[in-house]
C-alpha positions in Angstrom: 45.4 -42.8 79.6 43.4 -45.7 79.4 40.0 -45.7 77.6 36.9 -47.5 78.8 35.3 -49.3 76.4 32.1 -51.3 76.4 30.8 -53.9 73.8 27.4 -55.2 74.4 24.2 -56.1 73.1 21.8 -53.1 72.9 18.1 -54.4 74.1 15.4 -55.3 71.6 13.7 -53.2 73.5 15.6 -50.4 72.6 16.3 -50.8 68.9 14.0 -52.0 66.3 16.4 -54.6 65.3 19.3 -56.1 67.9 22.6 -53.9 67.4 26.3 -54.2 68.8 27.7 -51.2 70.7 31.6 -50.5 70.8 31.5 -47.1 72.8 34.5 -45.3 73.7 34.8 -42.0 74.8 35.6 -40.7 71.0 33.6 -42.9 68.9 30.1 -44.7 68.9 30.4 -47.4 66.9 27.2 -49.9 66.1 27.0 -53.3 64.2 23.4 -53.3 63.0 21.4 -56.5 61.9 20.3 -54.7 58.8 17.7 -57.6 57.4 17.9 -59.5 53.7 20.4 -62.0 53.4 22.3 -61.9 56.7 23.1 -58.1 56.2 24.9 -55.8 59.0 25.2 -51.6 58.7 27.3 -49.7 60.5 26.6 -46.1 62.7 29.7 -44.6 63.0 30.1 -41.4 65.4 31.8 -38.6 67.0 30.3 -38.9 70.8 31.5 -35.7 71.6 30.6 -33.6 68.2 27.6 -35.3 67.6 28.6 -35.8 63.8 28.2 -39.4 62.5 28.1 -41.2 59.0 26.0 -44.1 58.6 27.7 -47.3 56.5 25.4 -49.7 54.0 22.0 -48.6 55.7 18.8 -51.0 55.4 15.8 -49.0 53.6 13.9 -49.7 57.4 15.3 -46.7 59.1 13.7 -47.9 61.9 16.6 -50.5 62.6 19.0 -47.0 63.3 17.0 -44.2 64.1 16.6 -45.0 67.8 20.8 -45.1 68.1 20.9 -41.8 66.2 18.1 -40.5 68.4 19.7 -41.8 71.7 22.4 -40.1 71.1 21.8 -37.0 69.5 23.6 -37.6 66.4 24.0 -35.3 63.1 24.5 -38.0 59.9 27.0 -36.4 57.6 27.4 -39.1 55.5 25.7 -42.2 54.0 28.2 -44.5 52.9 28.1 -47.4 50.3 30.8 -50.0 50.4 29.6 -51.0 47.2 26.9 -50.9 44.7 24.9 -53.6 44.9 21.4 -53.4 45.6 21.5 -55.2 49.7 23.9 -52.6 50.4 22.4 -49.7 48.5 18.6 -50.4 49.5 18.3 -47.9 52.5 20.5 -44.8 50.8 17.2 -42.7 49.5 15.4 -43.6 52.6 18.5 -41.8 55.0 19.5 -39.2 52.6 16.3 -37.9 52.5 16.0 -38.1 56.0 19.2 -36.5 57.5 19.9 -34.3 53.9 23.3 -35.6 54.3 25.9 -36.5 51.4 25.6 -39.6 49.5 29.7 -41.2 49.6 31.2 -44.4 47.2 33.8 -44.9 45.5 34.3 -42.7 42.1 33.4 -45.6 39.7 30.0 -45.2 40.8 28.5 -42.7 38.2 24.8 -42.2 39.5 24.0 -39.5 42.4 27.3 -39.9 44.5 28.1 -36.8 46.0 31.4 -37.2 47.2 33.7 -39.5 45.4 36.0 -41.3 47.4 39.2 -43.7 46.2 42.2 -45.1 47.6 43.9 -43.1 50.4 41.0 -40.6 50.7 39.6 -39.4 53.7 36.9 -37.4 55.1 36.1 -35.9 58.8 33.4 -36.9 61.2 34.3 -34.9 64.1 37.3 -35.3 65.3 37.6 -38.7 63.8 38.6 -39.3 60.5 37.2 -41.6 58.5 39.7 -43.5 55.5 38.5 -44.9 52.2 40.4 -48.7 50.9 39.8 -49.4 47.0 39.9 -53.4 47.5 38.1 -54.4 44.1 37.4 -58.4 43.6 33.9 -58.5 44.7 33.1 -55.8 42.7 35.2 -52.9 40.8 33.6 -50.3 43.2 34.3 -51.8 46.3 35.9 -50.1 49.4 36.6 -50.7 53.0 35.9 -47.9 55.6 38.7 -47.5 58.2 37.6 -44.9 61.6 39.9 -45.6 64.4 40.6 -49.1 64.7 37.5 -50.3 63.5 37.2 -51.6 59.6 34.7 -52.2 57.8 35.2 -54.7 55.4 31.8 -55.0 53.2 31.9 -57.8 51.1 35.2 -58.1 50.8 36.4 -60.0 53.8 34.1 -61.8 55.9 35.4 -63.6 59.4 37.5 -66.9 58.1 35.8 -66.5 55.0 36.1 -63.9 51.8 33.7 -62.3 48.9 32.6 -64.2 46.1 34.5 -63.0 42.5 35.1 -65.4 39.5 37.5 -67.4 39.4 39.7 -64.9 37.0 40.5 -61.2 37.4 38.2 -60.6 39.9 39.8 -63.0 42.1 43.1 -61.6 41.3 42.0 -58.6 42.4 40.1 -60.0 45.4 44.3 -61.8 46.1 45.3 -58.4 46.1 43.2 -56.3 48.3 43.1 -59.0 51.2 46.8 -58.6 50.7 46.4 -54.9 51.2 44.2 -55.2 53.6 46.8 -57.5 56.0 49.2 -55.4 56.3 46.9 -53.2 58.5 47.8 -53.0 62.6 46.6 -57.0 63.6 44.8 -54.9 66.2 42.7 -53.3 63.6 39.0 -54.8 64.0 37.4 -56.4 61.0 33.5 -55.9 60.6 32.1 -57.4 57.3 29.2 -56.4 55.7 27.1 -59.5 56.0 26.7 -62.1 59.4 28.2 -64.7 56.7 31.4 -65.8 59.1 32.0 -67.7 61.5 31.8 -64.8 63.7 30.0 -61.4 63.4 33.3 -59.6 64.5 37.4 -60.2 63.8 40.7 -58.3 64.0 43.4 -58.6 61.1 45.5 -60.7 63.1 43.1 -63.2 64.0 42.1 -63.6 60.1 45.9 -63.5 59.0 46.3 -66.8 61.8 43.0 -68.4 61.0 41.0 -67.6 57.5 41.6 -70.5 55.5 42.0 -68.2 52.4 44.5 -65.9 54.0 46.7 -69.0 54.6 47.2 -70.0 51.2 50.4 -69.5 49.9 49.7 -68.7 46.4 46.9 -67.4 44.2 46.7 -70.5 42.4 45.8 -72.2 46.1 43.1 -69.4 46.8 41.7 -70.5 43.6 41.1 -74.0 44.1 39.6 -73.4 47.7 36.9 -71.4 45.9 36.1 -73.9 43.4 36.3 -76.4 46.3 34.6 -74.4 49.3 31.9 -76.2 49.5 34.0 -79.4 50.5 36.5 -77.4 52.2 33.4 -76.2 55.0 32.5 -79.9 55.1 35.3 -81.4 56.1 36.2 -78.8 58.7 32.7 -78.2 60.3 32.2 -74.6 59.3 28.4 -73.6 58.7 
């Protein structure tokens, strides 16, 4: 059986910042504009069970609250795709509000409840949310995969990728894309900032079209990120 979906803009006058629905009859799924430096978090949720995690919140709960309030949500989980401060900012604020349990990946130490790596999952409802280790941003990074939605954090953005150095962690940056493409091309890509050239993408459009996906060899991915800057010139990407 078919399922109706429906991917719209949610009013300002509904949120306190705009958000992006994808609503099925299993899962809610919000893009929120989450502030700082281009930033989105995710709502993730179990229509039916009323159980949802929430994914890199901003420390303004006000930017979610009305979504979990709309539609009666539990938050199980507050879920860091890695540690860095833009991403961490609004765990404190949202565990204290919802008493829920704090997840990341195992490498970081401090107050993680639940320690997630490769090939783990945990439940939210009937879904099931899975946990990526794709380190190359940073060693603690992880992608969150519910459905057919992924979130990406900062280690794929659309037609672009996370910044590394130019060593290990972009060898290790090679191999997680690499991971990550061998995903269903249906599989929807949602990155952790609004730093693409499109706030949304699916694995096959990014194996087709993200100029760092394309090269052929490490050596090649490399070089574009010493030469991005002239790369995004000549092709007239912002």
């Amino acid at each position: 059986m078919a399922i109706l979906r429906l991917v719209a803009t949610v009013p300002q006058s509904v949120l306190a910042a705009p958000a992006r629905c994808d609503y099925n009859s299993l899962m809610i799924f919000y893009q929120i504009d989450a502030g700082g430096d281009r930033n989105f978090a995710y709502l993730v949720g179990d229509e039916d069970a009323k159980r949802a995690a929430l994914i890199d919140p901003p420390p303004n709960s006000g930017r979610y609250m009305k979504l979990v309030e709309k539609h009666d949500l539990g938050i199980d989980y507050v879920v860091v795709t890695h540690g860095h401060g833009d991403h961490t900012w609004g765990v404190s604020e949202a565990i204290e509000r919802f008493d829920c349990k704090f997840v990341g990946h195992k490498s970081i130490a401090a107050g993680i409840d639940i320690p997630v790596g490769d090939g783990d999952t945990l439940p939210l409802g009937t879904l099931t949310m899975e946990f990526i280790y794709t380190p190359g941003h940073t060693d603690d990074a992880i992608c969150v995969l519910c459905g057919d939605k992924l979130v990406t954090g900062d280690t794929l953005f659309v037609g672009k990728v996370g910044g590394t150095d130019l060593g290990t962690g972009a060898r290790k940056e090679w191999d997680s894309l690499h991971k990550l493409m061998k995903l269903d091309p249906k599989v929807e890509v949602w990155p952790g900032h609004d730093f693409g050239v499109a706030p949304s993408s699916t694995i096959g459009h990014e194996l087709e079209s993200n100029p760092f996906l394309l090269r052929k060899t490490f050596e090649e991915f490399v070089d574009l990120k010493v030469n991005w800057l002239d790369y995004k010139r000549k092709h007239g990407i912002p």
